[in-house]
N, C-alpha and C positions, 0 to 999 in steps of 0.2 A: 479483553481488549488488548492483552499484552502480546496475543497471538497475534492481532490484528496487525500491530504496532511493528515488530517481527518480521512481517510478512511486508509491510512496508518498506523496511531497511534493506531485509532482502533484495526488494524488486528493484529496489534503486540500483544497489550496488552490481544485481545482474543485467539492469540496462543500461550503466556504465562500459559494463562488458562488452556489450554485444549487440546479437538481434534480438531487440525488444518485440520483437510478434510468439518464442519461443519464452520469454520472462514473462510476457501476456498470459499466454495461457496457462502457465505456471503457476500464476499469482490467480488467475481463476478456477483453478483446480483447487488450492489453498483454502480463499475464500470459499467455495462450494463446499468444501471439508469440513469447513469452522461455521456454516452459517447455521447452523442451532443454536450454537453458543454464543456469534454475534446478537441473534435475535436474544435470546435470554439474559445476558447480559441489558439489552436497553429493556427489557421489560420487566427486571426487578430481581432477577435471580441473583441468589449469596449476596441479599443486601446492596445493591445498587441499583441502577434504574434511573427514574423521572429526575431526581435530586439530582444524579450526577448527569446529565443528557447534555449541558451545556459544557463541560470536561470532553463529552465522547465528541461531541461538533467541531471541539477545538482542534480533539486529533485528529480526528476525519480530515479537517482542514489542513492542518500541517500533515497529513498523510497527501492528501490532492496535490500540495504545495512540492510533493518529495518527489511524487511522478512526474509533475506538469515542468518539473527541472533535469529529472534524469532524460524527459524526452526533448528536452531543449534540441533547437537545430545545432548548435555547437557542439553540445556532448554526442548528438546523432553522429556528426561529422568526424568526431575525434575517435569514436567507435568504432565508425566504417574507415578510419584513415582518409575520406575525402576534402580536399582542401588542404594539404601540408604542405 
């Protein structure tokens, strides 16, 4: 999950930057990378799983919470310099 987490902070910080369709695919190449390990992790592997599954929702969610802000129209605008 730390890789998840990671790759979250990442994606923000690159679509701070910039074009978010180029941090898109980036971030799904990442994900596509990791998704064994996402999957293993919610299914029990090294001890974790069902018990922790409302931990992983939480970060899922402040994960959602981390894109749905980088793609704000104001950070879009501040990115592309539209509107100064």
């Amino acid at each position: 999950m730390d890789v998840l987490l990671a790759a979250a902070t990442t994606y923000d910080q690159l679509a701070d930057a910039g074009n978010t369709n180029v941090t898109r695919d980036q971030f799904l190449q990442l994900v596509d990378s990791h998704y064994p390990e996402i999957i293993a992790y919610l299914n029990g592997a090294g001890g974790t799983g069902a018990k922790d599954i409302w931990q992983s929702v939480d970060k899922m969610l402040t994960f959602a919470g981390s894109v749905s802000d980088a793609l704000s129209n104001d950070k879009l605008k501040k990115a592309l310099g539209v509107g100064n």
